[in-house]
C-alpha positions in Angstrom: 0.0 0.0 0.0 1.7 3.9 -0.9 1.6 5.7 2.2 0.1 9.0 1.7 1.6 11.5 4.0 0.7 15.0 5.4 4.0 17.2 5.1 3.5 20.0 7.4 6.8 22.2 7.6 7.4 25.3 9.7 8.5 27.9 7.8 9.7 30.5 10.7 11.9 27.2 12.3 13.6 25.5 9.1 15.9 26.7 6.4 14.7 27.3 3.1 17.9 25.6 1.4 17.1 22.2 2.4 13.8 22.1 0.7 14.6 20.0 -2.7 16.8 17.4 -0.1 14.2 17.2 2.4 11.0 16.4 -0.7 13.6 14.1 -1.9 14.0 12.2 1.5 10.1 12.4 2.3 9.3 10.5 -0.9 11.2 7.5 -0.1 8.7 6.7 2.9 5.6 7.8 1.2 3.0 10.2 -1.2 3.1 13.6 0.0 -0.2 14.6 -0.7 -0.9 17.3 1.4 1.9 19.5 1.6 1.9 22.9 4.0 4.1 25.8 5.0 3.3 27.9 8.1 4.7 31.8 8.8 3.6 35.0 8.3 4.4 35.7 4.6 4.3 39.3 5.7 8.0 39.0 6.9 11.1 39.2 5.1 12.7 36.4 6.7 10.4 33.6 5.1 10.9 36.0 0.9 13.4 33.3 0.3 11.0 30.3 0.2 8.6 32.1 -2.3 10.1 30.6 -5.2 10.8 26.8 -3.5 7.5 26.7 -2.8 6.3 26.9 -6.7 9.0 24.7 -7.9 7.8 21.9 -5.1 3.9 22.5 -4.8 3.9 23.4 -1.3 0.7 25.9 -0.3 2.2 28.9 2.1 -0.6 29.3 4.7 -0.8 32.8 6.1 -0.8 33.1 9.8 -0.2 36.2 11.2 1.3 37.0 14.9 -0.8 38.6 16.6 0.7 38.3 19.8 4.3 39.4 20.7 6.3 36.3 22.0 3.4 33.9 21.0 4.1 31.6 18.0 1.0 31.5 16.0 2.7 29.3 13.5 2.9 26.6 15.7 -1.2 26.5 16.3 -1.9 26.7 13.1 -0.3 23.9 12.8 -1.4 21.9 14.9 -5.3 22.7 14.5 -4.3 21.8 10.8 -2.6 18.6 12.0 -5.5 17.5 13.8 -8.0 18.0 11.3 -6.3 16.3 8.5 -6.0 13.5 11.1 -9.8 13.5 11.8 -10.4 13.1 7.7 -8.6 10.0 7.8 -7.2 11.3 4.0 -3.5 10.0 5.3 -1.5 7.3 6.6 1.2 9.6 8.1 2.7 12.9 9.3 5.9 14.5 8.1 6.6 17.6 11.0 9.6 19.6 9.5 10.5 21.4 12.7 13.5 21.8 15.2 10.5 23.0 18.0 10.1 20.8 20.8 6.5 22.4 20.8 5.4 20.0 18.4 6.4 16.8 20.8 3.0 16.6 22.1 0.8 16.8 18.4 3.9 13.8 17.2 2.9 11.7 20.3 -0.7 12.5 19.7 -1.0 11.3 16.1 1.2 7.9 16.8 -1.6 7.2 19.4 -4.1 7.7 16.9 -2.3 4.8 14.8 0.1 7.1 12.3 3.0 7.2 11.0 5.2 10.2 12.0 8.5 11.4 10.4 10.1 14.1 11.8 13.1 16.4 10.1 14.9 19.2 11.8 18.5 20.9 12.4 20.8 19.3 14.9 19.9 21.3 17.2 16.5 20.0 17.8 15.2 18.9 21.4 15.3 15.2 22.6 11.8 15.0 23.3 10.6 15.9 19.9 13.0 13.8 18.1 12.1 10.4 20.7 8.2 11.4 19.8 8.7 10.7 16.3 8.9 6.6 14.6 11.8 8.7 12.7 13.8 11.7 12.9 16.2 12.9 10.4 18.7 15.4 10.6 18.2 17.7 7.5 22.2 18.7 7.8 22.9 15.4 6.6 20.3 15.5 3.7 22.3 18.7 2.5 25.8 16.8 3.3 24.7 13.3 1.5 23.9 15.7 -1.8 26.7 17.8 -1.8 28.7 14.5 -1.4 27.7 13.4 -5.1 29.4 16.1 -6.2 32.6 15.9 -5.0 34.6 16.7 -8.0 33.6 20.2 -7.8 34.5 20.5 -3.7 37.7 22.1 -2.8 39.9 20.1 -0.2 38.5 22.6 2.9 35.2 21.5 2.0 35.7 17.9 2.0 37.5 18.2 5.3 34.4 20.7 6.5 32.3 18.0 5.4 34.0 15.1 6.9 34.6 17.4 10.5 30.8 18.0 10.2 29.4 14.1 10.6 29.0 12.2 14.2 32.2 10.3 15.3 31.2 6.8 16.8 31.7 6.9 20.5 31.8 4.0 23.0 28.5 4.7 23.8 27.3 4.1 20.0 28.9 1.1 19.9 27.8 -0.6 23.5 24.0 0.5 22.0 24.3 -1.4 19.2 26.1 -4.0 20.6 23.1 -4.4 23.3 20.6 -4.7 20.2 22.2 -7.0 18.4 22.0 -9.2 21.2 18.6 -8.5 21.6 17.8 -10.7 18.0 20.7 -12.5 18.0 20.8 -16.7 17.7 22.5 -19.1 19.1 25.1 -18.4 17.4 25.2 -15.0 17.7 23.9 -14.0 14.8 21.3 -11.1 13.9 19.6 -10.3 10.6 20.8 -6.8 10.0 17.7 -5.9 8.3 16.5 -6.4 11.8 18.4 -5.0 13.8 18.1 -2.0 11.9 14.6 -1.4 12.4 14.8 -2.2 16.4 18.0 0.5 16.6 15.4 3.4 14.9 13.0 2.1 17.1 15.0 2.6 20.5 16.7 6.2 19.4 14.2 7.2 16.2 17.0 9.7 15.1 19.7 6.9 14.9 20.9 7.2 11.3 23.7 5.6 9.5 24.2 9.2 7.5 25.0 10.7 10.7 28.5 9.1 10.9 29.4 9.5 7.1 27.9 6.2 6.3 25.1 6.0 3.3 23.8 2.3 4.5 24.1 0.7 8.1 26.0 -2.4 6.5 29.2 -0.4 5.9 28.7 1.4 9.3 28.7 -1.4 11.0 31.8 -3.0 9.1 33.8 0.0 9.6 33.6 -1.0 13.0 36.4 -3.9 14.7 33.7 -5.0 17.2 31.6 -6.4 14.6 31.7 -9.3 12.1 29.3 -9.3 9.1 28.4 -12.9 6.8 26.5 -12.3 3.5 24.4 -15.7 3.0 22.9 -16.8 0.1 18.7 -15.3 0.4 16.7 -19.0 -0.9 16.2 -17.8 -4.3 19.7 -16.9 -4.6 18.7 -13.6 -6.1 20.2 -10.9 -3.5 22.8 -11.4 -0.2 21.2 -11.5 3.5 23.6 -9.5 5.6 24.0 -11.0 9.0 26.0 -9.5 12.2 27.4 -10.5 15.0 29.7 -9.4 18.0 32.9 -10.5 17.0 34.7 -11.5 20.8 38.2 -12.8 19.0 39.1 -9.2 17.8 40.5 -6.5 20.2 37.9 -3.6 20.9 38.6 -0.2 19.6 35.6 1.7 21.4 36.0 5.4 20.6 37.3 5.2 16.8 36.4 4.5 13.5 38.1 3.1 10.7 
C-alpha cells in the first residue's frame, strides 16, 4: 500500500535551502499529498522560500502573529494537523520542525495509529525527536547531496564536510552492541535488516548518515567489534547481511576506521 503522507513544515523554524533534499528524502517513505508551509508571509525572513515553494507544490498558509512572543505558526499547525488527522485522507505525518513544541501533536497522532517522520536541524530537542517513529537530521540531507558532487569540492570543504558528521563513540557502539544481542541466535547472529529497524525504534534519530555512512551495512563494518556474513537469500537472487559481535578481535571503542 503507498503511504500517503501530510507534510506539514514550519517555515519560521527550518531553512529554506534544504527544501529540494528534504522532498527528496520524504518521498522515499511515502506520497506527499498534502503539503503545507506555516509563517507569516508578511516578513522578510520567510521571501526566500517564495520561489521553492512553486517549484515543489507546497501551499504557504498565512498566519499572522498577533501576539508578541506567542508563536502563531505553531497552532496553526497543529489545529491543521489535527483536522487532517480526523479526515482519515493520510497514513502519516511528516513535521519539519527543530521546536520541541510539536512533541505533544507527534505523540498524539502515533496514538491515533500514524505514522510520523520528523526532520529538523541538529539542534532540535530530545523530546521531539524520541516522539517521532523517525527523525532525520536535515544537515545530513544537504551533506549526503553535496557529497555526489565531490569533483567540484575544494579540499576545505571535504574536510568541512567530513569534521561535520557524528564520530562513533563507545557509547554508539555498546548500544548497538546491546541490540544485536537482543535478536541475535544461538550463534550469535542477527539479521541486520533487523536490527536495523529495532535500533530506529529505541533512538528514532539513529541514522547511519550521521556518521558518514550512506547504509548501516558499511557502518557497521567500519567497525572492529563487529563481524558481518553475507548468505545466500533461498532464491539466490540478492545477499542477507547477517551481524554479529565479534569477541576474538581487540575492541577499539572510541574510533572508527
Amino acid at each position: 500500500m503507498d503511504i500517503k503522507l501530510a507534510v506539514l513544515i514550519d517555515g519560521d523554524n527550518i531553512p529554506s535551502a534544504y527544501v529540494k533534499e528534504m522532498m527528496e528524502e520524504i518521498a522515499k517513505y511515502g506520497n506527499p499529498t498534502i503539503k503545507r508551509i506555516y509563517g507569516d508571509w508578511t516578513k522578510p525572513h520567510l521571501s526566500k522560500w517564495k520561489n521553492m515553494l512553486l517549484e515543489n507544490a507546497i501551499t504557504p498558509i498565512q498566519q499572522y502573529g498577533y501576539t508578541t512572543g506567542k508563536n502563531a505558526t505553531d497552532s496553526a499547525m497543529i489545529i491543521d494537523a489535527m483536522d487532517i488527522l480526523y479526515s482519515e485522507k493520510v497514513n502519516g505525518f511528516c513535521l519539519v520542525s527543530s521546536d520541541s513544541d510539536f512533541t505533544r501533536l507527534a505523540t498524539r497522532l502515533r496514538e491515533a495509529g500514524m505514522q510520523v517522520y520528523g526532520i529538523g536541524e541538529k539542534k532540535t530537542p530530545k523530546p521531539f525527536i524520541v516522539a517521532c517513529d523517525k527523525f532525520i537530521y536535515i544537515e545530513i540531507l544537504k551533506q549526503a547531496s553535496t557529497n555526489t558532487d565531490s569533483d567540484l569540492d575544494s579540499e576545505d570543504d571535504k574536510k568541512v564536510k567530513k569534521d561535520s558528521y557524528d564520530k562513533i563513540t563507545a557509547k554508539d557502539i555498546q548500544f548497538i552492541s546491546q541490540t544485536i544481542e537482543d535478536l541475535a541466535d544461538d550463534d550469535g547472529w542477527a539479521f541486520l535488516g533487523d536490527v536495523g529497524s529495532l535500533l530506529q525504534k529505541k533512538q528514532p534519530n539513529f541514522d547511519s548518515r550521521n556518521y558518514g555512512f550512506a547504509k548501516l551495512t558499511p557502518l557497521i563494518n567500519s567497525i572492529d567489534d563487529f563481524e558481518i556474513d553475507k548468505r545466500e537469500s533461498g532464491n539466490g537472487r540478492f545477499k542477507l547481511v547477517y551481524v554479529r559481535i565479534d569477541e576474538k578481535k581487540p575492541k577499539q571503542r572510541s574510533r572508527r576506521k
